[in-house]
KOLDRENPA-461542 format. One record per atom (N, C-alpha, C): residue number from 1; x, y, z; atom name; residue in three letters. Coordinates in Angstrom, 2 decimals, padded with zeros to 5 digits. Each point is the difference from the previous one (the first is absolute). Example, Ala and Ser with C-alpha at 12.3 -4.5 7.8 and 13.67 -1.06 7.14 Angstrom:
1/013.19/-005.69/007.80/N/ALA
1/-000.89/001.19/000.00/CA/ALA
1/000.90/001.20/000.00/C/ALA
2/-000.35/001.05/-000.72/N/SER
2/000.82/001.19/000.06/CA/SER
2/-000.77/001.09/000.73/C/SER
This chain:
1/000.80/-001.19/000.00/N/UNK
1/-000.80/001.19/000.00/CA/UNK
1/000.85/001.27/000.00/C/UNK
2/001.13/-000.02/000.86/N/UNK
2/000.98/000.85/-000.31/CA/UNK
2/000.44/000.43/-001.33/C/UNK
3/000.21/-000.67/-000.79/N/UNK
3/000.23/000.32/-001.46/CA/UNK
3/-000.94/000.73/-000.53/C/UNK
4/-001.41/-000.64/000.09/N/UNK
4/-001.33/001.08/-000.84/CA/UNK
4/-000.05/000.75/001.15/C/UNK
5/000.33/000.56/000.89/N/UNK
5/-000.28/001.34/001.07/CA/UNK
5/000.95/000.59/-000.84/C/UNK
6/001.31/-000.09/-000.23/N/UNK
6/001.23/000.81/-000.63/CA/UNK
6/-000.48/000.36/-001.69/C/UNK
7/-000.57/-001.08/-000.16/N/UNK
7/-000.54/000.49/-001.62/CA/UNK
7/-001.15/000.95/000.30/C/UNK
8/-000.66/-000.09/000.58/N/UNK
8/-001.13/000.62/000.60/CA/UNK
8/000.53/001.42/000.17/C/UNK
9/001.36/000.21/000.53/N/UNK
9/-000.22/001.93/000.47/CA/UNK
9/001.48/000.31/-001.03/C/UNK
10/000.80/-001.01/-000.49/N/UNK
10/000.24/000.44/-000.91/CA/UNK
10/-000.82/000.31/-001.22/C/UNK
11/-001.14/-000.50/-000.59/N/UNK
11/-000.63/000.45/-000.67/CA/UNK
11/-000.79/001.36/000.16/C/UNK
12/-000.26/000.08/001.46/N/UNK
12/-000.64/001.24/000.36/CA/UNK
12/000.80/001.25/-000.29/C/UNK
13/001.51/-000.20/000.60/N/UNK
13/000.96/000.83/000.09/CA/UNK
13/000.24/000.30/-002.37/C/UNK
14/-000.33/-001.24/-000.54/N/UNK
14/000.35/000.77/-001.47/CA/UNK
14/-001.06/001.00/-000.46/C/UNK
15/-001.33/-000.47/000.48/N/UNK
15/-001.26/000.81/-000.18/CA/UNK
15/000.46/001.45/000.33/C/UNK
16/000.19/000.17/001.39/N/UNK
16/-000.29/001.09/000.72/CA/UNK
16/001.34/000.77/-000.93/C/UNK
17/000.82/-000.44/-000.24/N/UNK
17/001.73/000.65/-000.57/CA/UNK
17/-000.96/000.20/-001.77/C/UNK
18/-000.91/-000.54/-000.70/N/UNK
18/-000.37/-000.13/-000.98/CA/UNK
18/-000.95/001.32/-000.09/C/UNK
19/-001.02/-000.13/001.11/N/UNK
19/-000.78/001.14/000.29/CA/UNK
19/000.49/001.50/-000.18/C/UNK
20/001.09/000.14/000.86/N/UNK
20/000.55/000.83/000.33/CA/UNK
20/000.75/000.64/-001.03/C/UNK
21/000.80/-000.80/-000.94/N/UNK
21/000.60/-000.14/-001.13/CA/UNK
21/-001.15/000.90/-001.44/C/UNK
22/-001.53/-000.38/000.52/N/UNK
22/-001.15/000.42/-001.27/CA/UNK
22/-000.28/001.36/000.49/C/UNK
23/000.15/-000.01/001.11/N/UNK
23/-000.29/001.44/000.66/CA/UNK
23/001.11/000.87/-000.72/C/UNK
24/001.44/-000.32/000.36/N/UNK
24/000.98/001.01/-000.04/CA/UNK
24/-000.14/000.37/-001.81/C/UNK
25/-000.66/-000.67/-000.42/N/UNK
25/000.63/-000.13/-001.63/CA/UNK
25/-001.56/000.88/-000.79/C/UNK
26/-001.19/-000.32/000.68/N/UNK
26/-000.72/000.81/-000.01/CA/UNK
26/-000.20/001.44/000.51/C/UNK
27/000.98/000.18/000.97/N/UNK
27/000.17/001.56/000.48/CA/UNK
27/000.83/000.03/-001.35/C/UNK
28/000.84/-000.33/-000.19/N/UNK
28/001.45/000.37/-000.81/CA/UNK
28/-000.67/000.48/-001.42/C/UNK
29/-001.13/-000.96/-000.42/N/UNK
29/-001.19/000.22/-001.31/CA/UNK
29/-000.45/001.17/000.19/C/UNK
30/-000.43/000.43/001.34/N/UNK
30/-001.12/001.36/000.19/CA/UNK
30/001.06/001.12/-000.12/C/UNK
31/000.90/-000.08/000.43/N/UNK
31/000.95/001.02/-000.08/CA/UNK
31/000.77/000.73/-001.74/C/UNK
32/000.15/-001.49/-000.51/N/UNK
32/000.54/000.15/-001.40/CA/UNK
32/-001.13/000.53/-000.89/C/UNK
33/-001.30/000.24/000.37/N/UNK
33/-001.69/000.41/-000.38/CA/UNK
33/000.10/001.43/000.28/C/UNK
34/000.24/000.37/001.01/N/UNK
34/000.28/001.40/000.40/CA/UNK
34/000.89/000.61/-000.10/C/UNK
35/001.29/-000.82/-000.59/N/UNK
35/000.84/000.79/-000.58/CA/UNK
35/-000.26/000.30/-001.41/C/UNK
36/-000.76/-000.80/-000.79/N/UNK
36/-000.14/-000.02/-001.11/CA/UNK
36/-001.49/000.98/-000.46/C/UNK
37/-000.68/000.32/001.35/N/UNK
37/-000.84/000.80/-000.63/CA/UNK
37/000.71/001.58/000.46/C/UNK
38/000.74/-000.26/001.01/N/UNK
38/000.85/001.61/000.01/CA/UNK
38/000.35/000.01/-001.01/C/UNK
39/000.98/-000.40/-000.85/N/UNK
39/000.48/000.08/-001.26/CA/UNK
39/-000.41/000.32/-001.22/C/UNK
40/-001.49/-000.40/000.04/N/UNK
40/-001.07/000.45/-000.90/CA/UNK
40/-000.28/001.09/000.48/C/UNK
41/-000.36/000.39/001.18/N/UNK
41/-000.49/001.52/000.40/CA/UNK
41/001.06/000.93/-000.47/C/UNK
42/001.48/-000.27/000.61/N/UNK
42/001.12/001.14/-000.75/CA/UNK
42/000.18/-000.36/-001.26/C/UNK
43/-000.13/-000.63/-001.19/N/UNK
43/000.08/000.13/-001.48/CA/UNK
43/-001.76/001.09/-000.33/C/UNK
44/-000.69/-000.36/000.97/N/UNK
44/-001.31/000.91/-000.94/CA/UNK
44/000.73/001.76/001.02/C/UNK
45/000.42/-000.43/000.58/N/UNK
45/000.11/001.88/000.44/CA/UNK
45/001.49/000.46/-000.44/C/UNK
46/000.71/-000.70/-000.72/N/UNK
46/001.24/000.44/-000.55/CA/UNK
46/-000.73/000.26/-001.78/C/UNK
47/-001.39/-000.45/-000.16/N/UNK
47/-000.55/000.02/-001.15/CA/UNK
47/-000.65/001.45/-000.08/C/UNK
48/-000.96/000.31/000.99/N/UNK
48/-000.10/000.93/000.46/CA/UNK
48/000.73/001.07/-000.16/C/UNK
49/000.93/-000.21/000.81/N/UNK
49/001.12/000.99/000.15/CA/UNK
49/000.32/000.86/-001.41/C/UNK
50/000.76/-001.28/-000.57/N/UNK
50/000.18/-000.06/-001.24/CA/UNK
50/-001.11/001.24/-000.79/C/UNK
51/-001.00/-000.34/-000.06/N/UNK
51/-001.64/000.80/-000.69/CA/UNK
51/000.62/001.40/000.58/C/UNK
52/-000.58/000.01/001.48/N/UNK
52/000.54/001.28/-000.38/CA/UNK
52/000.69/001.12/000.13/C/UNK
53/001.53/-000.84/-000.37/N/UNK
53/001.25/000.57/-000.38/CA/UNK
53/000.17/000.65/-001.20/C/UNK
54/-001.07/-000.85/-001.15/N/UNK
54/000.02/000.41/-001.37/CA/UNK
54/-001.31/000.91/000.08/C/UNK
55/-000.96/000.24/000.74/N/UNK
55/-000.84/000.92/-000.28/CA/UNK
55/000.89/001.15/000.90/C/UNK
56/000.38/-000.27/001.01/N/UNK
56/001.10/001.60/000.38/CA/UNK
56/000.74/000.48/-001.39/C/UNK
57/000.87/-000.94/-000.54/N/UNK
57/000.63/-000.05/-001.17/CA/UNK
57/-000.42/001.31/-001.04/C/UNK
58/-001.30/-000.98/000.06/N/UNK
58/-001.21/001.03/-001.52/CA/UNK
58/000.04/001.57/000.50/C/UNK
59/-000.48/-000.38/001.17/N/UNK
59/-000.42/001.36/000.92/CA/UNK
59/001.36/001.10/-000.37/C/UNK
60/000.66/-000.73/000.04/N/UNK
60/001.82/000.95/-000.10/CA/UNK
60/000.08/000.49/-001.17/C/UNK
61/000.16/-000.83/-001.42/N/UNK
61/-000.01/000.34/-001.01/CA/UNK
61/-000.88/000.93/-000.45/C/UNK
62/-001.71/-000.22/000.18/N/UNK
62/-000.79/000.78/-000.17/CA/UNK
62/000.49/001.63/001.12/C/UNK
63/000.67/000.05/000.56/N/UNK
63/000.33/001.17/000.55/CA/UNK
63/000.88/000.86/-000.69/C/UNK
64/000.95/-001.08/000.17/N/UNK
64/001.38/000.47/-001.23/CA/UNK
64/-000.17/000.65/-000.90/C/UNK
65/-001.10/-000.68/-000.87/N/UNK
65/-000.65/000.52/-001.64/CA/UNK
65/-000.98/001.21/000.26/C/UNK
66/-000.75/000.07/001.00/N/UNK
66/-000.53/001.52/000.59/CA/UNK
66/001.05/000.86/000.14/C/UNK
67/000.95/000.20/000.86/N/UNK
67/000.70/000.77/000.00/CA/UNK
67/000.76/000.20/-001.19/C/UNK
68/000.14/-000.60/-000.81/N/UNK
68/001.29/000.00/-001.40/CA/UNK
68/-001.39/000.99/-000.38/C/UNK
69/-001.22/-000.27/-000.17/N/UNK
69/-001.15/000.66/-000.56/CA/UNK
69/000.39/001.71/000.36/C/UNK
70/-000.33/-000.04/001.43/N/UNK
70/-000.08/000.81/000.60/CA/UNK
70/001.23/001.28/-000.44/C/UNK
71/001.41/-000.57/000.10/N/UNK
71/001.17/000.62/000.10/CA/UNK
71/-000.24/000.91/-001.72/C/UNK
72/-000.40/-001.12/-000.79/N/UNK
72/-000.25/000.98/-001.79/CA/UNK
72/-000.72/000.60/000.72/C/UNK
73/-001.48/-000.15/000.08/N/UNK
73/-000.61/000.92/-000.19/CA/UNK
73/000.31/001.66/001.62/C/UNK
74/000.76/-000.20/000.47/N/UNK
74/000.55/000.78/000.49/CA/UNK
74/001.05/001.06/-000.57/C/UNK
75/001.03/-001.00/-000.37/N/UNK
75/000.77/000.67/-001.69/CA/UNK
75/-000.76/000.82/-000.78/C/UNK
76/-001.06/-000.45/-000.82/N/UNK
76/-001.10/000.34/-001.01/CA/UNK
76/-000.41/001.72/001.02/C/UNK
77/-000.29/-000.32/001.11/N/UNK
77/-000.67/001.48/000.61/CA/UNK
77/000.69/001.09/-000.23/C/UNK
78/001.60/-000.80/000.50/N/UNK
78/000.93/001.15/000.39/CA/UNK
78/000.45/000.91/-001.43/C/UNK
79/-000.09/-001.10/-001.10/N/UNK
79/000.76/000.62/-001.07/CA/UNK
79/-001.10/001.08/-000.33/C/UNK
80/-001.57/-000.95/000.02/N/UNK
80/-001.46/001.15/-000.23/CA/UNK
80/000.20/001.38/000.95/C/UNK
81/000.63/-000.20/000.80/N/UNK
81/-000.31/001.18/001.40/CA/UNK
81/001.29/001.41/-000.63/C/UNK
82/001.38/-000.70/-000.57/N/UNK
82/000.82/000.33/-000.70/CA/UNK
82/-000.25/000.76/-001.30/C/UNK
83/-000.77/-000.46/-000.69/N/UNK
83/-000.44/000.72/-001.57/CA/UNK
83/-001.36/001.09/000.81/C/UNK
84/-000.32/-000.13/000.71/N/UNK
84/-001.44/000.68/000.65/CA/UNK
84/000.60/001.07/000.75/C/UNK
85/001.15/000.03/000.23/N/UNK
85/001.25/001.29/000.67/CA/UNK
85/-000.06/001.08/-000.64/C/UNK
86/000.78/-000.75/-001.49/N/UNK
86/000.79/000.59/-001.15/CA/UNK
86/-001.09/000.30/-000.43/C/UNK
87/-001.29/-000.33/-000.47/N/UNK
87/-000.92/000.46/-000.63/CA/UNK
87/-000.43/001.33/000.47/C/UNK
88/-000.10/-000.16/001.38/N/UNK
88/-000.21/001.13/000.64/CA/UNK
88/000.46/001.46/000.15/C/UNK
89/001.36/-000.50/-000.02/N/UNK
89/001.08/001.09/000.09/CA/UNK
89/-000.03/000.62/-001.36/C/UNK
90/-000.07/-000.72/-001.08/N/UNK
90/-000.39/000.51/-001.57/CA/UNK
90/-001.29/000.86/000.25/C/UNK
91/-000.93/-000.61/000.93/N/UNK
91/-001.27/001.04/-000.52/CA/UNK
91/000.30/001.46/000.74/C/UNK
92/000.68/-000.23/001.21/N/UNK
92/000.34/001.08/000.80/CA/UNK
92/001.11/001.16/-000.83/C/UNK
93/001.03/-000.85/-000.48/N/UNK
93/000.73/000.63/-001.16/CA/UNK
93/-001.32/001.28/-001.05/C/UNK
94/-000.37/-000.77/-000.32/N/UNK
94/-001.16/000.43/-001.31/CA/UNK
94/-000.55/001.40/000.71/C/UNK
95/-000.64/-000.59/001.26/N/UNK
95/-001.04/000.85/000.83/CA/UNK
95/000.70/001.32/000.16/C/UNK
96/001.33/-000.31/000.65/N/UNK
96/001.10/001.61/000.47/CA/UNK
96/000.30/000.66/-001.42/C/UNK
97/000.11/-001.14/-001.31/N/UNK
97/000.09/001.09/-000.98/CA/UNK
97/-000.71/000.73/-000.46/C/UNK
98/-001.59/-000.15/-000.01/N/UNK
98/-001.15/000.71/-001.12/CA/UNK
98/-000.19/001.11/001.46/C/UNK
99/000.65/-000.11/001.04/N/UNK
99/-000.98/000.95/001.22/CA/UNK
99/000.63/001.33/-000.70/C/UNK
């Protein structure tokens, strides 16, 4: 009887080491799950990110090209504001001569 008592809790003892063994390997599963859905969460917000880096991007360029706008038609005033001087000074010329 000694022999099947020893088979007896040695078998218990592989169970319980077996048990224990499904446990650790099933935490080890849940963990490699949650690492793998972090991983999915930072690729969609580096995607994100990404979005909008290139709509800042647009935002920039479209500024850039306003101001390049802006700077002519600033040019364009000054040279208008320039001939609108001289024009002046001609009529003033004219005006002091016929007085």
């Amino acid at each position: 009887m000694r022999v099947a008592e020893q088979g007896n809790l040695a078998s218990d003892s592989g169970l319980d080491r077996m048990l224990d063994a499904e446990k650790t390997l099933n935490q080890i599963a849940d963990s490699v799950n949650t690492i793998a859905e972090m991983a999915i969460q930072m690729a969609t917000a580096v995607e994100e990110q990404a979005q909008v880096s290139d709509q800042i991007n647009e935002q920039v360029e479209s500024i850039s090209s306003l101001a390049s706008v802006n700077f002519e038609k600033g040019a364009q005033s000054a040279a208008s504001v320039e001939k609108m001087e001289k024009i002046a000074a001609e009529l003033h010329e004219l005006v002091v001569r016929f007085k």
